[in-house]
N, C-alpha and C positions, 0 to 999 in steps of 0.2 A: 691085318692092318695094311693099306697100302704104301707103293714107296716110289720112291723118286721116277724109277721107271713104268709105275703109274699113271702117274702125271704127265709122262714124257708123251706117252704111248698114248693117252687122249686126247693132247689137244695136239699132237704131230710136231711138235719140237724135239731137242736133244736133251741130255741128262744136262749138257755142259748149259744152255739154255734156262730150264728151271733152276738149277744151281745157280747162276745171274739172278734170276727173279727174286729167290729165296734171300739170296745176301745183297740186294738190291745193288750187283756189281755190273760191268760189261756193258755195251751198248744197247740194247736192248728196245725194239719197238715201242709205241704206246697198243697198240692193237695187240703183239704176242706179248705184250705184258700181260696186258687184262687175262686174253687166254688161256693163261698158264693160272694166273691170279682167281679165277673162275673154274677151272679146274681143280686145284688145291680146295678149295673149298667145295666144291662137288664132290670129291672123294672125301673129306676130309682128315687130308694130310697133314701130318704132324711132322717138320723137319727132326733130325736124332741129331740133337745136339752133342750127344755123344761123340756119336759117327762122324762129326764135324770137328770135332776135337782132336779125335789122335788122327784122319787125316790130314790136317794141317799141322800137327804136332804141335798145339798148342797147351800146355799145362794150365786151367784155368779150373779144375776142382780143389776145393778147399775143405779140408776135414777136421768135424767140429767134434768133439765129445764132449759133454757135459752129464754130472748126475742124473739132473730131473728137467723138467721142463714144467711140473706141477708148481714148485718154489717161482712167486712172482718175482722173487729176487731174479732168478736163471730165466724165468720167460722174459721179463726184461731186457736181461744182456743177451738173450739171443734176437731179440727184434731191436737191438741197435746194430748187431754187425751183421746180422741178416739183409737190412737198409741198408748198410754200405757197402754190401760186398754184391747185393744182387744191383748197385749202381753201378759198380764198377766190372758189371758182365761177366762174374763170377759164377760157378755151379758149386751148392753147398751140399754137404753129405752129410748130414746130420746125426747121431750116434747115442742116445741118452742110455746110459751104463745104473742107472737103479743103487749107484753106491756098489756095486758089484765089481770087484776086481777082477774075477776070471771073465764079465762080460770086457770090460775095459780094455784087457789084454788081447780079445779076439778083434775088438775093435782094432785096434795099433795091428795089425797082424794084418787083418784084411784093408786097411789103410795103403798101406806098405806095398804092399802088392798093387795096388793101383798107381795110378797118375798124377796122382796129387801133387798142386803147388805147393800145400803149406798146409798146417794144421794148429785150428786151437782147442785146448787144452784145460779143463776143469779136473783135474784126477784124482778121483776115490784112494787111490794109494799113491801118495808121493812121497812114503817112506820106501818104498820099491823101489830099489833104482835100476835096478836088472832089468826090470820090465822096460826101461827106455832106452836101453845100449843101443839098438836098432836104429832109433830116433837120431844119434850121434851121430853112430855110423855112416847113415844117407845124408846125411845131412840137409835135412828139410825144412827149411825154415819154419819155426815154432812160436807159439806164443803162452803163454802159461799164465794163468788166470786164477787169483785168489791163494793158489796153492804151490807153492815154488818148491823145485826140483832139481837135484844136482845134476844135472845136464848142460854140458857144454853149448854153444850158441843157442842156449835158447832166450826171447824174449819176456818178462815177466810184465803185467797190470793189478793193479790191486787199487784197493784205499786204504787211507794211512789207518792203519785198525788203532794202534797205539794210541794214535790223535783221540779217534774216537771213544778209546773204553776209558782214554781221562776225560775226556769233556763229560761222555754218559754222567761216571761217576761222581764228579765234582758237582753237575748237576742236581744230583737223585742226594748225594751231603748236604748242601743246600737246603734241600728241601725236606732235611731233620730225618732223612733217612738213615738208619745204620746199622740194622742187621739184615744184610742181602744177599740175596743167593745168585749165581749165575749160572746158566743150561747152556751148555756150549758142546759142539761136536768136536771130536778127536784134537787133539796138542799137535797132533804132525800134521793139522792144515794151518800154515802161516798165521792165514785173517783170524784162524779161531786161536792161536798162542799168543800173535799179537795184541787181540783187543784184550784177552786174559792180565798177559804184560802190562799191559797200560793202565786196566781200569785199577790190577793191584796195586801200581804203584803207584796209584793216586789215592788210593786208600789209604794206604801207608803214611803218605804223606800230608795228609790230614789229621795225623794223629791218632787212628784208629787202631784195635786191636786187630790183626789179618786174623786171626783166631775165627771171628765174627762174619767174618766172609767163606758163603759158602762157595765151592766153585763143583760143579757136577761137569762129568763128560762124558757125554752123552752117544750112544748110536743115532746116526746120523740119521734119523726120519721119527713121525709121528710116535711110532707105540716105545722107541727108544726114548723120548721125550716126554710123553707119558709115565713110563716105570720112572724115569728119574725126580719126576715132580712128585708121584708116590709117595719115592723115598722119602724125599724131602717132609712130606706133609706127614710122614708115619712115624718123622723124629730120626730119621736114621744117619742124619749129620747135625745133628745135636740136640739138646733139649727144648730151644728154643725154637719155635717158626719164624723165619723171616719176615722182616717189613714187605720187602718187594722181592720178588722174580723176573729176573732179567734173562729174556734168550737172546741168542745171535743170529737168529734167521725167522722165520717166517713158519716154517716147516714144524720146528721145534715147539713155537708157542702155539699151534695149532695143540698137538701133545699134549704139552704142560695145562694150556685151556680146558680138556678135556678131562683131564687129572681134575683140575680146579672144581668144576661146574658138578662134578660127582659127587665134592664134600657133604654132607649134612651137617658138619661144623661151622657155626656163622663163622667163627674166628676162621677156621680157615676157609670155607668160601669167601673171606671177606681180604684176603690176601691181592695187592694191586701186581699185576704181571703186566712188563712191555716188552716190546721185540725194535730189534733194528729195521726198520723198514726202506721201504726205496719210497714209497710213496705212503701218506697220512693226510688224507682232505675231510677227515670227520671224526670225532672224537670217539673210538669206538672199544678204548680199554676201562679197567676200571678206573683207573687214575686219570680224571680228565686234568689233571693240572698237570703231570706230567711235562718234561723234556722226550719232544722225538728227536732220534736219530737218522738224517734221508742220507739215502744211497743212492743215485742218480744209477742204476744200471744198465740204462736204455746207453749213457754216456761212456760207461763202461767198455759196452761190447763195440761203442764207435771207435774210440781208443784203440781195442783191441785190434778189429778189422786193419784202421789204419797202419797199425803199426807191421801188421803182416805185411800188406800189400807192398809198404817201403819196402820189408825183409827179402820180399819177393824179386820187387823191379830191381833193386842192388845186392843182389845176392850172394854175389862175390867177393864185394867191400864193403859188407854190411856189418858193421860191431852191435853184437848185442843191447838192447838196452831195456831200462827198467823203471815203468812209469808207475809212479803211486800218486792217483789223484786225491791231493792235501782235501781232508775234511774241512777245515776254516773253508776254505776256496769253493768247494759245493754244498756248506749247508746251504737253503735256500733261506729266501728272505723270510717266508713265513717263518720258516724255525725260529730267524733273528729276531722275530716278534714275540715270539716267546718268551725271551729273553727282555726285551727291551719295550716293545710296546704299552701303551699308557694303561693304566687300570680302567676295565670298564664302567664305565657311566651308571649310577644305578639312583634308584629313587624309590622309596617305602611307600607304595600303593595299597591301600588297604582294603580299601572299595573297589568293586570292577569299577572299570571307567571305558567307555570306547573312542576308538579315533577312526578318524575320515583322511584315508590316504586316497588322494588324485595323482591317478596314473595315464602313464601311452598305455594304449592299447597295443601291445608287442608280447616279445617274448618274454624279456625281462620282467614285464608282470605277472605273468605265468609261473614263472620261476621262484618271487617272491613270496607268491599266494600260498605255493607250496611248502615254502618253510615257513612258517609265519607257527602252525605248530611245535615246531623249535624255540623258537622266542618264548614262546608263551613256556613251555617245560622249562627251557633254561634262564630265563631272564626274569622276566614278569608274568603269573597264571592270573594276574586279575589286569590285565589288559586287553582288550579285544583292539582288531585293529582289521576294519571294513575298507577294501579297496574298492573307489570306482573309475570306472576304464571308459578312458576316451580316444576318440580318432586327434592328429593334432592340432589340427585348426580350432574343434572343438573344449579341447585342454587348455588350449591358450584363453579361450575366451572364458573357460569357466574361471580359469583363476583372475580374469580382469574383472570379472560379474561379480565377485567375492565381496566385494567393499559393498555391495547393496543388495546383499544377499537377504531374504523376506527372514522376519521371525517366526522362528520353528522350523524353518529349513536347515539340514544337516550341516553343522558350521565344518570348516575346510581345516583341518590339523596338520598334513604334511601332503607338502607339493612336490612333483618329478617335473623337473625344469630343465628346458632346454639350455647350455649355456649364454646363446645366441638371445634370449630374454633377458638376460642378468642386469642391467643396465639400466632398462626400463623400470622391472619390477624391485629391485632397490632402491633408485632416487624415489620413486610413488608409494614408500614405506608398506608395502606386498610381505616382504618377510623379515624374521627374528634374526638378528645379529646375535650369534651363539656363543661367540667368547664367555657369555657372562653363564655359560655351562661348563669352561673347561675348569680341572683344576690347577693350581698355582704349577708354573712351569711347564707344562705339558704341552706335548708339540704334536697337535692332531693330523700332521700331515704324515707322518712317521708308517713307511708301508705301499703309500702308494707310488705308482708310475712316475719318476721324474717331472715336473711340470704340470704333471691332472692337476692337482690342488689350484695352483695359481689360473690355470686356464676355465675349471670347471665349478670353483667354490669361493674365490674370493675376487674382490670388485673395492680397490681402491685401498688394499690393505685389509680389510676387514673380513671377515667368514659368515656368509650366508649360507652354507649348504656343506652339502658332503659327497664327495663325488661318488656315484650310484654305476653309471652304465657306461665302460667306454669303448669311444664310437672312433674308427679308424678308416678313412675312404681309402678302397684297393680298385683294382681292376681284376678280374674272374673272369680264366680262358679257359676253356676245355683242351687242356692238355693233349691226348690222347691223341684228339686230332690236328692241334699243330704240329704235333711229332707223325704223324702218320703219312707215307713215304708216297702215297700215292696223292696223297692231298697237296704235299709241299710241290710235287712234281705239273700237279696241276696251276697251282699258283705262281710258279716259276714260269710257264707258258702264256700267262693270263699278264704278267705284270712285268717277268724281266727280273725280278727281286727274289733271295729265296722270304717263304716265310717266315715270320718271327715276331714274339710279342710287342707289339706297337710301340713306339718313344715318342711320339707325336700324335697329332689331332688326325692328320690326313692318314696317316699308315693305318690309325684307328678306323675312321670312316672305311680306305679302301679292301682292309679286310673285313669287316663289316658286309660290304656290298659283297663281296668274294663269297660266301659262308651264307648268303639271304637268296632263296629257292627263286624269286621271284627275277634274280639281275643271273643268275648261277643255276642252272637247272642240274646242273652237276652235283651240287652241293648236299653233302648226306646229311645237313639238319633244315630245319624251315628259314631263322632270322639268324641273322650274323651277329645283333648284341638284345640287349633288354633296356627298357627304357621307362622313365615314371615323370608322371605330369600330375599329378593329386593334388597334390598340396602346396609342395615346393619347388619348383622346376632351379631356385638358385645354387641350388649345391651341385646339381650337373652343369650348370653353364657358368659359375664362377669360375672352377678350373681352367673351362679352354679361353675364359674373359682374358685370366690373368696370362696365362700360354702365349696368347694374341697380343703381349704386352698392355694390355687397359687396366683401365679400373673403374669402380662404382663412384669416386669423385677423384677431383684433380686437386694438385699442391695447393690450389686457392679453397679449398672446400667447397667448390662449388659439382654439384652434378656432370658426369663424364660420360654416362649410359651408352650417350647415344655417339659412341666416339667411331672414327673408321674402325678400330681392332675391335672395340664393343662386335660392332654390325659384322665383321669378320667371322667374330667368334660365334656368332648366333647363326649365324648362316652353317657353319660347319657341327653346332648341335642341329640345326631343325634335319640335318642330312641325316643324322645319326640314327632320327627315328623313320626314314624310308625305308630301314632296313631292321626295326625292330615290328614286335605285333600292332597290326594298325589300333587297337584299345590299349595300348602301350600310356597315351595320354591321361589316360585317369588310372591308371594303378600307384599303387602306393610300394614303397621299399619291399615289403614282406608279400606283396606279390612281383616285384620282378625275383624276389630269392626262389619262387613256385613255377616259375616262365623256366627260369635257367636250370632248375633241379628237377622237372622234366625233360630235361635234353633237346629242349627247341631252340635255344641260343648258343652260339659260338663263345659271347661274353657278355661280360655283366660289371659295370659299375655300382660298387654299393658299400656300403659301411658295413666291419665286421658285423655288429651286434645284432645286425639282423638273420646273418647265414647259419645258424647254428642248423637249422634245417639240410643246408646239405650234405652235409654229413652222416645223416638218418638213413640207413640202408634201406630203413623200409617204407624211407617217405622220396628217398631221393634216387634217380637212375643215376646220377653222376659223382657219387661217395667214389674219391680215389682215383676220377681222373680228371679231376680241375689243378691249374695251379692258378697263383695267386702273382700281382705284379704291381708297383707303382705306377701312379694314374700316367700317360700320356702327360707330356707337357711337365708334369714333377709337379704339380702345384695342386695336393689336397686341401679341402676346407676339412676346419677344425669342426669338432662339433663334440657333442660329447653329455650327459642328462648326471642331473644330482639330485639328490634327497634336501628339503629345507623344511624350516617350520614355520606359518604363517602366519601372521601376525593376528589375526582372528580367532588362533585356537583357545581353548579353557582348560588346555592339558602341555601345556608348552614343554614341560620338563620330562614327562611320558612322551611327549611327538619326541623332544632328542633322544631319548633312549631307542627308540625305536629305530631311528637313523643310524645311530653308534652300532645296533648290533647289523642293520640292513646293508651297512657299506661295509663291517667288521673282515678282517681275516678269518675268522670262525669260519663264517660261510661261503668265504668267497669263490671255493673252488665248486661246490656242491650247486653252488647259484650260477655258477658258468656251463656248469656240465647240464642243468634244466632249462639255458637256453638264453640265459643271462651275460655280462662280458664284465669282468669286475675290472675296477680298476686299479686292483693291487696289484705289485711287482711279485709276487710269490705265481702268481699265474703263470709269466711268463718262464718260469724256471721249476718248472712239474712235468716232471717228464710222460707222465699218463697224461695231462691234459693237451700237451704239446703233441702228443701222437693223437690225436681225436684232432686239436686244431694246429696241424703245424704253422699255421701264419701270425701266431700270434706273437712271436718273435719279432718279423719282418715288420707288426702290425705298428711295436711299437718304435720301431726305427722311422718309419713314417709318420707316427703321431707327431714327432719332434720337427717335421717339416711341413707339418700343417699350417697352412695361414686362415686367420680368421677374417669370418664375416664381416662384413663392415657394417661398425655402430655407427646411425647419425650422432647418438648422443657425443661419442667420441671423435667422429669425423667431423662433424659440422655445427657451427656456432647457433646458437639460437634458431635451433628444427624443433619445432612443436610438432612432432610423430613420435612413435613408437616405432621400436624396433620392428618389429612383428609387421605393424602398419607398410612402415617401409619396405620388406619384404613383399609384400603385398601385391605391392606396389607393379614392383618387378616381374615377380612370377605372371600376376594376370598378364600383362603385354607378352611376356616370353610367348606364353601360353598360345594368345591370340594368332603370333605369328606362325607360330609351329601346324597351328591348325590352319593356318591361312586366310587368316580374316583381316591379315594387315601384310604388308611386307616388313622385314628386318630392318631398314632401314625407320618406318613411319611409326612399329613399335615401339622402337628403343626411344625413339623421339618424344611419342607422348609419354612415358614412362620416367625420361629426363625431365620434361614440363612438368608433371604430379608430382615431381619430389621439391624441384624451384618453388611452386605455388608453398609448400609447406614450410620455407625456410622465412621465416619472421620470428616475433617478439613469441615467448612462451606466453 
């Protein structure tokens, strides 16, 4: 393996030199930079961050031990403080001890002996306390997880188990459960005495016999979990078998399953088993009515991390402390819909019958096609339900064709609607007002994203639809290389500024040009952003409209188009695409997501619900080093697509069901993960879905700063246009100019005159 004096000795510098380059310290040339830079990667030199370590005598390794890594519960909370500690330029030593005490022990030994900051803590025996005298002794800042130990300064995380095994409980009573058995590992791990504690004395306090309550404790892994479900089903804790099996981890009910699926007794094959889980996006025990119990432990191990690194940085006046994240406080919403959500919608179909669902042509139809077998298993088997897929100029028009649509052409049962249409297609009686579907008191908004419903599904009070796909406009930068030391350093030379995600239109443009091969022969990708002219060019040039201070009409309602900031702002989009692919103009969203997930663009404007692509290891080169940013200028358009029934169908009451389960929480995560973007609030708080899309947090902090499109019907008094039409309107002139068939100025102009001519009598 080569080493620093490798390097040195190649390109003719000193050690003190590449160590500069290496930690990008000291003075250092642009020419013996590269040289050294080009050497390193000619040998391929790997700096010892080790070596880096205790020469500077910096303590920055952290020592993890945990049982398994197999328990999603445990790989979870280690890919939370994993993320936080490898952010905060930490080195992790990772230790998985198998439940093994003498390995646990060698672990803490050869710990010890090393340089370690701090160490976290899962321990197989923390009825041991001998085993941690050492731990005291050094006094190494600690954190202890799930399993609490009498040791002096150390810190403890957990979840409130108590919370949990009464809510379990009280849940599974409810639900006329009452003779239950519990599979729990050993009494001297806290989480498993505590949830014991709790669930019992919520039994108890129910009025139940504890008699009746079986509780097993188990060895802690599969074949332990196993013999104990055995027991159980062989009578050897009573005469009777249990309603339900309840484990406390993951691990356990894998066992206990195995146990189960052996019987050749229906009664007991036919016994319902659940488990505590961190994550539940599908119904996959036998009790689908069941209560789940989520553990957020990706949260967990963030907790944990943090609360080190404090231990760490104030280590000398640091008092222990000891965090239990309250269960009320992270069930997630889906859970609470369990709970609370409205009975679903159903209707006695006895005949097959089919319906004619008109979709985008995207991902989310995709996604829907594919469960659409679900529905039919769970919902309705004598419903068919034929999608057909359009581009969108062509979707708008079919559903305006609808009213004179030929006999014996396929009549149109449920439409995916833009919410930018809603306006039009309601006053020209397009579709069914569904109140007269719900039942008495029922509140169908219950679930979703703050403010979706009113933005996405109702129009003047009333509910046409059901929110289906929601649409978030971000900004998408390839990370890797705005953090990349030589890039910044060239841009610093070029501009005077360091790098940094854009807050403006012109910071956007000029990195833009910066990152585009053509202005930048330096530059290590081809286009500095990605750009789409297809269909609608208004939702990229309304942002920097409104940025530029304009708008599409003035306080008088009259046309503003062609206003000086209008022509401003257009000037500084038509810039935007010198520096995207010259066919940039006719792509549509779902190909600028295929421009930027090739690695040709620096950035990318575009709405979640289309990127679910990059993410795709095997479709995308830039899974993991994009981040994500508010638009330039702060002013996203709204947008957003929902499910409705059309006023033409001959299945009105089957088109809503179909909607109820297609927007449902049932499927909402399972429909996000094939490429869909649901608009429930349980999305956002799923810690596996949130590691796949972290922005969708961010997404919906933005969706609440979105401004909408502008309706004529809304903006301006007696306009005989459509929404859409108006649209149109716009887009063709943007277009014209961008391509250069007009100037910014003489477009905006005719495109103000086309909308005046329109504004008379209906």
């Amino acid at each position: 393996m080569p080493s620093i004096k490798d390097v040195a000795r190649n390109c003719g510098v000193s050690y003190a030199t590449v160590s500069n380059v290496i930690n990008n310290k000291g003075n250092v040339g642009e020419s013996t930079r590269k040289r050294v830079e080009d050497a390193i990667k000619a040998l391929h030199y790997i700096p010892h961050a080790g070596a880096r370590t205790l020469k500077a005598d910096i303590k920055n390794v952290i020592g993890v031990i945990i049982p398994s890594i197999d328990d999603p519960y445990l790989a979870r909370f280690y890919m939370g403080l994993q993320e936080s500690l490898l952010h905060n330029k930490y080195i992790i030593n990772l230790i998985i001890t198998d439940h093994i005490a003498s390995i646990e022990n060698q672990a803490l030994d050869e710990l010890l002996k090393q340089r370690i900051a701090g160490l976290i803590l899962m321990s197989c025996q923390p009825e041991n306390r001998d085993a941690f005298h050492m731990l005291q002794a050094k006094q190494i800042p600690l954190v202890l997880v799930d399993r609490d130990i009498d040791v002096k300064n150390a810190n403890y995380v957990s979840f409130d188990y108590k919370s949990i095994g009464k809510y379990l409980c009280t849940s599974l009573l409810e639900k006329r459960y009452k003779r239950i058995a519990l599979i729990t590992g050993p009494s001297s791990y806290t989480s498993e005495r505590n949830f014991i504690e709790g669930f019992s004395s919520a039994y108890e306090e129910k009025g139940n016999n504890i008699d009746d309550l079986i509780i097993v404790k188990s060895v802690y892994n599969r074949f332990g979990a196993f013999k104990s479900m055995t027991e159980i089903l062989n009578y050897q804790y009573g005469s009777e078998l249990p309603d339900i099996v309840i484990t406390s981890n993951k691990i356990l009910y894998d066992g206990a399953r195995e146990a189960l699926v052996m019987q050749s007794d229906p009664q007991k094959k036919n016994i319902d088993i659940v488990t505590l889980e961190e994550e539940k996006w599908l119904e996959a025990v036998n009790a689908e009515k069941l209560t789940t119990v989520y553990r957020p432990a990706k949260k967990l191990g963030t907790v944990a991390s943090e609360l080190l690194m404090e231990n760490i940085t104030a280590q000398k006046i640091h008092t222990p402390k000891t965090k239990i994240l309250d269960f009320y406080d992270l069930v997630t919403e889906a859970n609470k819909q369990t709970t609370v959500e409205i009975k679903p919608f159903h209707i006695d179909v006895k005949k097959e019958i089919s319906l004619s669902l008109f979709m985008l042509q995207d991902n989310s139809t995709w996604a829907i096609r594919s469960l659409i077998p679900n529905f039919k298993y769970t919902i309705n088997k004598n419903i068919d339900v034929n999608i057909r897929e359009f581009k969108y100029e062509e979707l708008y028009q079919q559903i305006i064709d609808s009213k004179s649509t030929a006999r014996g052409q396929l009549p149109m049962d449920i439409v995916m609607i833009d919410n930018f249409w809603f306006p039009y297609l309601v006053k020209n009686d397009y579709l069914v007002e569904l109140s007269e579907f719900f039942e008495e008191g029922e509140d169908v908004s219950v679930g979703f994203i703050p403010k979706v419903f009113e933005d996405y599904s109702m129009y003047n009070g009333q509910y046409f639809a059901l929110p289906f796909n929601f649409i978030v406009q971000l900004l998408f930068y390839r990370k890797d290389l705005f953090d990349d030391q030589g890039i910044k350093r060239n841009f610093y030379k070029k501009y005077g500024v360091e790098l940094k995600v854009p807050k403006t239109w012109d910071e956007y443009n000029a990195i833009a040009e910066f990152f585009t091969k053509n202005y930048n022969e330096a530059s290590p990708i081809q286009f500095g952003n990605t750009a789409t002219g297809a269909t609608s060019t208004i939702c990229d040039y309304l942002p920097r409209l409104w940025a530029y201070g304009g708008s599409v009409f003035d306080r008088n309602r009259e046309a503003a188009i062609d206003s000086y900031e209008a022509v401003e702002a257009l000037k500084s989009y038509i810039r935007s695409f010198d520096y995207a692919p010259p066919y940039a103009i006719n792509q549509w969203y779902y190909e600028e997501v295929e421009e930027f997930s090739k690695g040709n663009a620096a950035m990318m404007i575009n709405f979640i619900a289309h990127t679910a692509p990059l993410i795709d290891l095997e479709y995308s080169t830039v899974a993991g080093k994009f981040g994500v940013s508010e638009l330039p200028g702060g002013y996203p358009v709204l947008s957003g697509w929902s499910l409705g029934v059309h006023k033409s169908s001959l299945h009105k009451e089957a088109a809503y069901e179909f909607i109820r389960w297609a927007t449902s929480s049932k499927i909402a995560i399972p429909y996000t993960i094939l490429g869909g973007c649901t608009p429930r609030s349980s999305l956002n708080q799923t810690e596996e879905i949130l590691s796949l899309y972290p922005y969708f947090i961010f997404a919906e902090e933005q969706f609440l700063k979105s401004r909408k499109r502008t309706y004529p019907f809304d903006e301006v008094v007696n306009v005989n246009i459509s929404d859409r039409e108006f649209e149109v309107i716009i887009h063709k002139n943007i277009k014209r100019a961008v391509i250069g068939e007009l100037t910014p100025e003489d477009a905006l102009k005719t495109a103000a005159e086309e909308l005046r001519k329109h504004k008379g009598a209906d």
